[in-house]
Backbone as CSV, one residue per row, in Angstrom:
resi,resn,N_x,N_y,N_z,CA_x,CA_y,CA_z,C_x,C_y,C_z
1,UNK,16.475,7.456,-1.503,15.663,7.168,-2.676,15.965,5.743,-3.128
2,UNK,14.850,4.927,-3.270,15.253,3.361,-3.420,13.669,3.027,-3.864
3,UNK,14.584,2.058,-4.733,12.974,0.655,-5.421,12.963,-0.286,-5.191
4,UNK,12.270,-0.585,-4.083,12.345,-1.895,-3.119,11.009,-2.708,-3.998
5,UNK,10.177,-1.945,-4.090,9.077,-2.736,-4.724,8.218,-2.246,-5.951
6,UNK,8.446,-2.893,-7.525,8.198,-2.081,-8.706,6.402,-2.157,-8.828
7,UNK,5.967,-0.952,-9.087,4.175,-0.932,-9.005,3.375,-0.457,-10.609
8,UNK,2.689,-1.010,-11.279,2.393,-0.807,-12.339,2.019,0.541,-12.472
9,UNK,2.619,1.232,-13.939,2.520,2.474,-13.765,1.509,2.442,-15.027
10,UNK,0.474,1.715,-15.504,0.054,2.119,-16.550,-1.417,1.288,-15.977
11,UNK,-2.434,1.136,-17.228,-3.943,1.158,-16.973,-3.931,-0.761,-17.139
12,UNK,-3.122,-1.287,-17.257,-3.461,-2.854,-17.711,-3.728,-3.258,-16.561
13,UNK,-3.787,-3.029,-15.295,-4.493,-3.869,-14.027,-3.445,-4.966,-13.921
14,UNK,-2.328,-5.603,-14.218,-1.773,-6.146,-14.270,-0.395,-5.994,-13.318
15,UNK,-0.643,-7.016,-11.988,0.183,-6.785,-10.914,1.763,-7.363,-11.054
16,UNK,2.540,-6.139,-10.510,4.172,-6.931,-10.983,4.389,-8.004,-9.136
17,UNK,3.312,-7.609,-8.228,3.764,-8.529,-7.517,3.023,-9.752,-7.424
18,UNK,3.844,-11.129,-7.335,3.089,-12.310,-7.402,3.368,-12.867,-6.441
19,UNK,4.149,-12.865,-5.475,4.688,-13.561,-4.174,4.667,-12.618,-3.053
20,UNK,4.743,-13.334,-1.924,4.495,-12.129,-0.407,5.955,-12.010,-0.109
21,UNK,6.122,-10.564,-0.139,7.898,-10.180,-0.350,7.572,-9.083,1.074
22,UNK,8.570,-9.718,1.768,9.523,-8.683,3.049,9.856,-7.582,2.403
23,UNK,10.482,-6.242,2.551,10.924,-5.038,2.693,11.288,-4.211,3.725
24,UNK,12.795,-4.221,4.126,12.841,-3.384,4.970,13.453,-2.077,4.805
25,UNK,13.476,-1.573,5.701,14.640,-0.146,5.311,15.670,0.176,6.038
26,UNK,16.427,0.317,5.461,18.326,0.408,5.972,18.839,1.669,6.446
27,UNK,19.227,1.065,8.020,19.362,2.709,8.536,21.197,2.535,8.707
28,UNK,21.784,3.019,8.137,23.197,3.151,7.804,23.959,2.206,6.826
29,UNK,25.288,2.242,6.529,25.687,1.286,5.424,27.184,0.671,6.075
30,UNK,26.923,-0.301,5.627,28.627,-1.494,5.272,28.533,-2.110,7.021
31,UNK,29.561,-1.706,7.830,29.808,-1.880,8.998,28.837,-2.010,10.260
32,UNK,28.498,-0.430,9.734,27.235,0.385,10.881,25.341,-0.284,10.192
33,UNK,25.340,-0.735,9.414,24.489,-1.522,8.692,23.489,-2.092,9.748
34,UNK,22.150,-1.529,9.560,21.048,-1.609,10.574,19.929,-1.644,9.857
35,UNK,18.700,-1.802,10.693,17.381,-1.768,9.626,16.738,-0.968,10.720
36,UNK,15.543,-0.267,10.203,14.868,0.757,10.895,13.471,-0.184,11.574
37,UNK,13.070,0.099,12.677,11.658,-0.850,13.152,10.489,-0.845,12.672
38,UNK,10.549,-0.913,11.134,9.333,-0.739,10.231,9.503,-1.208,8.868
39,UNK,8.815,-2.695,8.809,8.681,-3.513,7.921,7.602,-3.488,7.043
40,UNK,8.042,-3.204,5.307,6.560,-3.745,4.639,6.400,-4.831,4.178
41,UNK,5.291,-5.704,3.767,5.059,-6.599,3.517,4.313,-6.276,2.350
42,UNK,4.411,-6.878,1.176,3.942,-6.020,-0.052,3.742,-7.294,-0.470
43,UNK,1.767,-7.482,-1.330,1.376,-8.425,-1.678,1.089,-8.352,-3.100
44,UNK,0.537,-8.917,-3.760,-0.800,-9.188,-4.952,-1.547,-7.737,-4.872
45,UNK,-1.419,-7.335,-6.099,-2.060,-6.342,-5.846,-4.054,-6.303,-6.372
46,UNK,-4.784,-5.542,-6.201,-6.290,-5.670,-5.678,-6.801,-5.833,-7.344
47,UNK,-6.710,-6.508,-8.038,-7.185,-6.303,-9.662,-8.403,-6.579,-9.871
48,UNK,-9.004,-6.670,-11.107,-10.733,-6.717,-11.358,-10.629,-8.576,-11.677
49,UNK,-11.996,-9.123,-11.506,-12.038,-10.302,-11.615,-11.913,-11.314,-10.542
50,UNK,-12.677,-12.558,-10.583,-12.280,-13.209,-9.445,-11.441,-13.957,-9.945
51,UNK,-10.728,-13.835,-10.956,-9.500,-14.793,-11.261,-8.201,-13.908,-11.505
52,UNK,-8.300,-12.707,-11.181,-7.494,-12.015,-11.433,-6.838,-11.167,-9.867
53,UNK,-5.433,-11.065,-9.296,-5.559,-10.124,-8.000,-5.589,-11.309,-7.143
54,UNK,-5.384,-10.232,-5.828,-5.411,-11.306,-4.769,-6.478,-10.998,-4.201
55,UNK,-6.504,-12.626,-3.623,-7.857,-13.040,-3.026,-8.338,-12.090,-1.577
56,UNK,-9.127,-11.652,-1.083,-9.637,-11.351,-0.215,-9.363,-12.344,1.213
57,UNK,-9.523,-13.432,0.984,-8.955,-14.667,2.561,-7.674,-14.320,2.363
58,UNK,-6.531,-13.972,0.637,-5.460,-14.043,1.428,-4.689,-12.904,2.448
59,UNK,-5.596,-11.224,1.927,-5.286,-10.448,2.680,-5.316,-10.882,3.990
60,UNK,-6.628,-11.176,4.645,-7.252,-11.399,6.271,-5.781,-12.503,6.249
61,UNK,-5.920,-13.715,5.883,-4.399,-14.738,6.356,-3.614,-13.548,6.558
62,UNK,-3.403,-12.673,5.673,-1.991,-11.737,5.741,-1.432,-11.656,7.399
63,UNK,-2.584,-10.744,7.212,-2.878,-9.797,8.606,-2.927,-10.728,9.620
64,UNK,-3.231,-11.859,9.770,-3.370,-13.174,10.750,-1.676,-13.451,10.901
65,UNK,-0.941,-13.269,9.794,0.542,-13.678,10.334,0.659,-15.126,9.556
66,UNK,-0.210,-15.637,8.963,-0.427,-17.360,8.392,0.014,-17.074,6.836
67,UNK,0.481,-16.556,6.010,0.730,-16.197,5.067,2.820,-16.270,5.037
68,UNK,3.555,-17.170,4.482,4.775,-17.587,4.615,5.512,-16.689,3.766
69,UNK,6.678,-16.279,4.263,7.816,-15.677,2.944,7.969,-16.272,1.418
70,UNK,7.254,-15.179,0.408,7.636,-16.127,-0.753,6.754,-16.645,-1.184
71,UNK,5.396,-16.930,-0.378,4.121,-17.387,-0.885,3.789,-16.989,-2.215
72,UNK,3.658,-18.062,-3.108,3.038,-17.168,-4.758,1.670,-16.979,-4.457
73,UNK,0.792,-16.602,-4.675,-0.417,-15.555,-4.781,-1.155,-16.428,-5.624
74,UNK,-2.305,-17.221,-5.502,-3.023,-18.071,-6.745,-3.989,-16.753,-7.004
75,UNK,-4.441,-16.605,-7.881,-5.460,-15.720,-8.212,-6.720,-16.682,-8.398
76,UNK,-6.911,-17.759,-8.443,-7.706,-18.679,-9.023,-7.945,-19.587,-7.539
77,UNK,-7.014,-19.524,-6.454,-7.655,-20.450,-5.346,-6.511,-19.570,-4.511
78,UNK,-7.333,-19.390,-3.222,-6.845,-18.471,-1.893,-6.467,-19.896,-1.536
79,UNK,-5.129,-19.454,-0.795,-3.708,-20.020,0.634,-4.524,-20.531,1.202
80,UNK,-4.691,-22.199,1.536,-5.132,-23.111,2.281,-4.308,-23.982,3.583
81,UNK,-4.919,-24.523,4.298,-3.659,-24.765,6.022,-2.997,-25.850,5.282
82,UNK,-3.147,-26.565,3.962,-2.238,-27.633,3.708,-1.190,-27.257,2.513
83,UNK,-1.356,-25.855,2.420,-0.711,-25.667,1.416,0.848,-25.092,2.184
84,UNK,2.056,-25.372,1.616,3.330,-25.173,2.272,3.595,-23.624,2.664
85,UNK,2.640,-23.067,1.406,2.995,-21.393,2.115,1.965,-20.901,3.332
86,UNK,1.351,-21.986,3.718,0.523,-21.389,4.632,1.691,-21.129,6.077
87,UNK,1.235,-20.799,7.268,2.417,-20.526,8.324,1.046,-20.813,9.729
88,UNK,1.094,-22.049,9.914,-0.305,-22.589,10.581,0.559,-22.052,12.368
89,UNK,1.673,-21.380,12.952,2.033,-21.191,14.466,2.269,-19.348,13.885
90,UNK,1.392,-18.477,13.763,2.380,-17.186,13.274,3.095,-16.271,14.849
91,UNK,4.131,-15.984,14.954,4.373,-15.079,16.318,4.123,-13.525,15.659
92,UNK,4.100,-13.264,16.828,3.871,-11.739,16.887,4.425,-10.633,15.601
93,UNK,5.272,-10.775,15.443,6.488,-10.024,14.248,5.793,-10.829,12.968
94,UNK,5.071,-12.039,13.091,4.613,-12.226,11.539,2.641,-11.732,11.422
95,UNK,2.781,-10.995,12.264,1.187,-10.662,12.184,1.254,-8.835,11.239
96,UNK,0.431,-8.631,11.042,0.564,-6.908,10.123,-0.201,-6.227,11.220
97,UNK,0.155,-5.295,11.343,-0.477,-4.176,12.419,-1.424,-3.062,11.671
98,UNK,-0.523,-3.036,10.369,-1.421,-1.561,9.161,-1.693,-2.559,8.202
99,UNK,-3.084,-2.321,7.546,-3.014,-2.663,5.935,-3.526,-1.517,5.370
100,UNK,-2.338,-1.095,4.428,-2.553,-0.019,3.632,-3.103,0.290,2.127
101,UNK,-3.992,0.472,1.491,-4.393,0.133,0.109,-3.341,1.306,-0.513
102,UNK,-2.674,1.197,-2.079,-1.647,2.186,-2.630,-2.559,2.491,-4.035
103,UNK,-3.539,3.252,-4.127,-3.954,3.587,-5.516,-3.511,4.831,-6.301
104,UNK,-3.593,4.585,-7.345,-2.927,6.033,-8.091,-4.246,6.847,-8.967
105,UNK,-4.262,8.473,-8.205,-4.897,9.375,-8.151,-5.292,9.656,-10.011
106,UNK,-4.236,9.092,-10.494,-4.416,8.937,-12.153,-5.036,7.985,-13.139
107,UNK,-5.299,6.868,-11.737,-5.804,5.901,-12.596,-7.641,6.050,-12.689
108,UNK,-8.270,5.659,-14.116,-9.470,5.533,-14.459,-10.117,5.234,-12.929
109,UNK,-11.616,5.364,-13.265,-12.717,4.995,-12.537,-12.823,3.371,-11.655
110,UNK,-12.423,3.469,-10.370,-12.128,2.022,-10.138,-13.616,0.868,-10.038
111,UNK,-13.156,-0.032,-10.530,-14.601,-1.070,-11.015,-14.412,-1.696,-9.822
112,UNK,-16.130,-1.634,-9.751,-16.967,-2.410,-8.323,-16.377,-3.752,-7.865
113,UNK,-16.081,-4.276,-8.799,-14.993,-5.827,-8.070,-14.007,-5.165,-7.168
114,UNK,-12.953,-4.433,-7.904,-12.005,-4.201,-6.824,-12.273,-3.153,-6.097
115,UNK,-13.350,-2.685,-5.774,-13.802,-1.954,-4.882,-14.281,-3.141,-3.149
116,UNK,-15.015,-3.871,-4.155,-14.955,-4.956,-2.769,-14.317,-5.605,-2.196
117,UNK,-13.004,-5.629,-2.849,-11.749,-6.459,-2.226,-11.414,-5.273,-1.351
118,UNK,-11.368,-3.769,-1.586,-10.356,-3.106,-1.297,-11.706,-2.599,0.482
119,UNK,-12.701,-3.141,0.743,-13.350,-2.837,2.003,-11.972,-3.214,3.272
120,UNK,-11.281,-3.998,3.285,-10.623,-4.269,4.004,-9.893,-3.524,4.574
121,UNK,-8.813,-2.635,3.770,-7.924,-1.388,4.398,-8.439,-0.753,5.016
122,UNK,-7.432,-0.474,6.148,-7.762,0.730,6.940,-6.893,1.978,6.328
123,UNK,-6.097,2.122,5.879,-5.345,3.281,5.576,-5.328,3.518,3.691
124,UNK,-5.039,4.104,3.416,-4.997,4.053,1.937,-3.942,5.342,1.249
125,UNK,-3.101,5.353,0.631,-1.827,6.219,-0.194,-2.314,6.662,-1.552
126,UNK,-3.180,7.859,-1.668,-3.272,8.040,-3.743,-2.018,8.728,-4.190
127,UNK,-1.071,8.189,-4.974,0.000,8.487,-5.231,-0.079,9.259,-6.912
128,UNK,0.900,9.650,-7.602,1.026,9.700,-9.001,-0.290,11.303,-8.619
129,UNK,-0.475,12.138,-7.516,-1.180,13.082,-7.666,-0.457,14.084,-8.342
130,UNK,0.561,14.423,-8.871,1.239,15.328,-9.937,0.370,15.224,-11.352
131,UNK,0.422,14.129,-11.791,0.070,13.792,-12.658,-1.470,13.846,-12.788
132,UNK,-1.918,13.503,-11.801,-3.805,13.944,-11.796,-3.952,14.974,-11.720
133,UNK,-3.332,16.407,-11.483,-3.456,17.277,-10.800,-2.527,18.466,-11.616
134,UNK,-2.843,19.308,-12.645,-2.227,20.738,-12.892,-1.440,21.399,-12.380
135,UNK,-2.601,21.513,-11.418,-2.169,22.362,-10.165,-1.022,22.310,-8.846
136,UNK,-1.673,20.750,-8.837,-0.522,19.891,-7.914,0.520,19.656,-8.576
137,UNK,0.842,19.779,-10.070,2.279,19.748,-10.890,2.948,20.596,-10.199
138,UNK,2.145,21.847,-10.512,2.990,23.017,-10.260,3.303,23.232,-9.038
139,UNK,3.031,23.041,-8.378,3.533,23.214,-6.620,2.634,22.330,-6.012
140,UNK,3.161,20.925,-5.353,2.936,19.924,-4.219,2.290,20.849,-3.003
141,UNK,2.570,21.720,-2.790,1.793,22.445,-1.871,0.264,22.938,-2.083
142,UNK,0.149,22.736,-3.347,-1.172,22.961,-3.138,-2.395,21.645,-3.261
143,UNK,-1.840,20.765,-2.663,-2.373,19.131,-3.131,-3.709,19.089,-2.296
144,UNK,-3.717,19.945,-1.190,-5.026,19.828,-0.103,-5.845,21.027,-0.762
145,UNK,-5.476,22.317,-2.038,-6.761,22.907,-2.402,-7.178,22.526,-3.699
146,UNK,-6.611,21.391,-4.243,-6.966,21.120,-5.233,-8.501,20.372,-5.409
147,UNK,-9.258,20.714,-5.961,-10.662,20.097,-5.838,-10.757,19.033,-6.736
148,UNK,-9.892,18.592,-7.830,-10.076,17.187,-7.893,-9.820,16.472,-7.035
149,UNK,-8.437,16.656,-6.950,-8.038,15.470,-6.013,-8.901,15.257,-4.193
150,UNK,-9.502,16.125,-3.953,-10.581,16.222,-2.567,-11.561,15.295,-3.694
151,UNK,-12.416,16.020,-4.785,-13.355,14.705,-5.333,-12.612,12.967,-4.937
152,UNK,-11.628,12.905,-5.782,-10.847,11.751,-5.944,-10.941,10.976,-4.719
153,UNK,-10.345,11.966,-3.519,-10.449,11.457,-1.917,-11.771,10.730,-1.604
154,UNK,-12.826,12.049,-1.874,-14.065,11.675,-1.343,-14.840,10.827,-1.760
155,UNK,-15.103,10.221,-2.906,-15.055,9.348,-3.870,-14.839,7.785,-3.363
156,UNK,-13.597,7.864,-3.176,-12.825,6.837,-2.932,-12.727,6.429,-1.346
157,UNK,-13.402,7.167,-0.847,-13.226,7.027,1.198,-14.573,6.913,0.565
158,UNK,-16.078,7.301,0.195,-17.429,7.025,0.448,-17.679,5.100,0.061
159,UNK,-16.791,4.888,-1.388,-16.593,3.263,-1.449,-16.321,2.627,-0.957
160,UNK,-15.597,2.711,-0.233,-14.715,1.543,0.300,-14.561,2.090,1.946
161,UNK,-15.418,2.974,2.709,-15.656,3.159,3.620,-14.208,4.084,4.608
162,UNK,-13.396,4.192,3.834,-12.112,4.503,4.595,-12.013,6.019,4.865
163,UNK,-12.138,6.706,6.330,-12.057,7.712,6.310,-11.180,8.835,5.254
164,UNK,-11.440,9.960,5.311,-10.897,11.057,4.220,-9.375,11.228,4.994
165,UNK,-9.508,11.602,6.696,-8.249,11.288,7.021,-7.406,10.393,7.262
166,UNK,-7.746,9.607,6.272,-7.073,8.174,6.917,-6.651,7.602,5.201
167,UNK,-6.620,8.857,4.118,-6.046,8.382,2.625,-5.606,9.892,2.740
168,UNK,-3.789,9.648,2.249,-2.997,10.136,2.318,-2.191,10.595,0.832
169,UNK,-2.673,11.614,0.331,-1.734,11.612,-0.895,-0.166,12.025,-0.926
170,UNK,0.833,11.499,-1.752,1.356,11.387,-2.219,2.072,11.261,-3.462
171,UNK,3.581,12.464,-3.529,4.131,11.991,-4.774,4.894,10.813,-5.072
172,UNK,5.246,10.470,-5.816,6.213,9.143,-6.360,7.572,10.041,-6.853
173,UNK,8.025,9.542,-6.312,9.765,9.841,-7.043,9.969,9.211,-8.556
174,UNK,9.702,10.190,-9.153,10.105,9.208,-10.998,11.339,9.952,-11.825
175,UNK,11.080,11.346,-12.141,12.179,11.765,-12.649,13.248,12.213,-11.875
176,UNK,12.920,12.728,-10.396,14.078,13.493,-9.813,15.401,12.797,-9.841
177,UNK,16.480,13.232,-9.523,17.836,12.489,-9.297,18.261,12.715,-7.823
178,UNK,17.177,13.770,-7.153,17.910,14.044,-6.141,16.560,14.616,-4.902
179,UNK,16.641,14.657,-3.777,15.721,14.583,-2.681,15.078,15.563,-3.170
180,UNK,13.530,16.265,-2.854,12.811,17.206,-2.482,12.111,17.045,-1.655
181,UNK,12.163,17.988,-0.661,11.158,18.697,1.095,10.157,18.733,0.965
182,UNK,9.356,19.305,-0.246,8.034,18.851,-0.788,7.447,17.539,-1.009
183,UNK,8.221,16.402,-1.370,7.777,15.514,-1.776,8.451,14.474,-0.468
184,UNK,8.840,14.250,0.214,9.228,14.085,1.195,8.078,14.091,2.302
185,UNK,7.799,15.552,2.763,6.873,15.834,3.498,5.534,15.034,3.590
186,UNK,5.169,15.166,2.030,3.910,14.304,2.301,3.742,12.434,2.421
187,UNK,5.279,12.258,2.286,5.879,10.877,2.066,5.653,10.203,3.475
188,UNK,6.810,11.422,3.982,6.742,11.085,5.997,5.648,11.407,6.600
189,UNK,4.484,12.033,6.422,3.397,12.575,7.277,2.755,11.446,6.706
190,UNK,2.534,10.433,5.754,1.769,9.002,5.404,2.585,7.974,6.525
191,UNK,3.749,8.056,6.653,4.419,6.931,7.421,4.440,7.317,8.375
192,UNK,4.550,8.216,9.377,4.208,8.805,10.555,2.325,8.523,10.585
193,UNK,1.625,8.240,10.197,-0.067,8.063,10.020,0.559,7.112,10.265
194,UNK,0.736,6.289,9.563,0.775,4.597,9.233,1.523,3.710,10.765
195,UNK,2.728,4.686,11.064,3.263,4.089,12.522,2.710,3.959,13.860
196,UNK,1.900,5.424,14.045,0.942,5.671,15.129,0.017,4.502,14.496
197,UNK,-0.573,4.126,13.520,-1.725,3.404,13.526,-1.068,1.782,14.377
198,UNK,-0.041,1.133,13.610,0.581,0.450,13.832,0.584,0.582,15.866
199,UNK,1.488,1.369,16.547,1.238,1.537,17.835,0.123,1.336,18.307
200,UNK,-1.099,1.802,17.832,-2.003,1.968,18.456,-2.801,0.616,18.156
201,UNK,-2.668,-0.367,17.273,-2.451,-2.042,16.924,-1.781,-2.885,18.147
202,UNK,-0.786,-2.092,18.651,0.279,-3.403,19.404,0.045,-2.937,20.643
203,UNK,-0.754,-1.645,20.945,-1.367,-1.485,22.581,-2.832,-2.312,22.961
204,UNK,-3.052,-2.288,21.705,-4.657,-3.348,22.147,-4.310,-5.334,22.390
205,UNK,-3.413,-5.458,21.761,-2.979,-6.570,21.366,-2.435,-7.411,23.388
């Protein structure tokens, strides 16, 4: 259980990330100290406005690998080849294989601006479904008969074009202190999606 990257938990549209930040994940500690073969790259997040959010060229740069560690995010002018955070030689390891959109199943009606930024993803995470969901409070197991959250899905895959199996809900870890198999499950069956997609990226390549 770890907070590698903090995500707005309330309705202000207002992104806590402003720079293109690495993330990895740590497979043992001190000595034995390793990282696992699966890196995120966590940007600007998709907000309303064209002065607000990140730009649409800078996702595609993302995914191109031309986008530098640390890059701040203009909301007002997309990453240009003369600008220092651009990365004009990218190798292989700086290109993205998944781009994943992370929306929360709780948040209001999403407005048509950031609906058009968000055409780009192929994969997509509705998280915070406890909280949208009664039903899904009461037992995570029932997150696939819940008929909002299928609206919510369907909804949200007919906009922005992204298949129904290809948006993955999920809980968020907020109050627990300690692991649950329930919430877990649907954690790893998104990152298991997300890795095969990734593979199936670096066989065409």
């Amino acid at each position: 259980m770890t907070i590698p990257a903090l995500a707005s938990a309330t309705t202000s549209d207002k992104s806590f990330t402003t720079k293109y930040e690495t993330h990895k994940l740590i497979k043992g500690r001190e000595g034995s100290k390793t990282f696992y073969p699966v890196v995120f790259n966590d940007i600007m997040g998709l907000e309303d406005g064209d002065r607000r959010g990140v730009h649409a060229d800078d996702i595609k740069l993302a995914l191109r690998g031309h986008v530098k560690e640390g890059y701040k995010f203009n909301p007002v002018s997309p990453l240009t080849q003369d600008d220092p955070g651009y990365n004009p030689t990218p190798s292989a390891d700086d290109r993205i294989h998944v781009l994943v959109c992370v929306m929360s199943a709780n948040a209001p009606q999403i407005k048509s601006s950031v609906l058009e930024k968000m055409r780009i993803p192929q994969m997509a995470m509705m998280t915070h479904i406890d909280e949208a969901c009664g039903e899904t409070q009461k037992n995570l197991r029932n997150v696939y008969k819940s008929k909002h959250l299928r609206k919510k899905m369907k909804d949200f895959s007919a906009a922005v074009g992204i298949p129904m199996n290809c948006i993955f809900p999920v809980k968020n870890y907020s109050e627990e202190i300690d692991l649950n198999d329930d919430v877990d499950t649907l954690i790893l069956s998104a990152l298991r999606k997300i890795i095969d997609f990734g593979d199936d990226f670096i066989e065409k390549i």
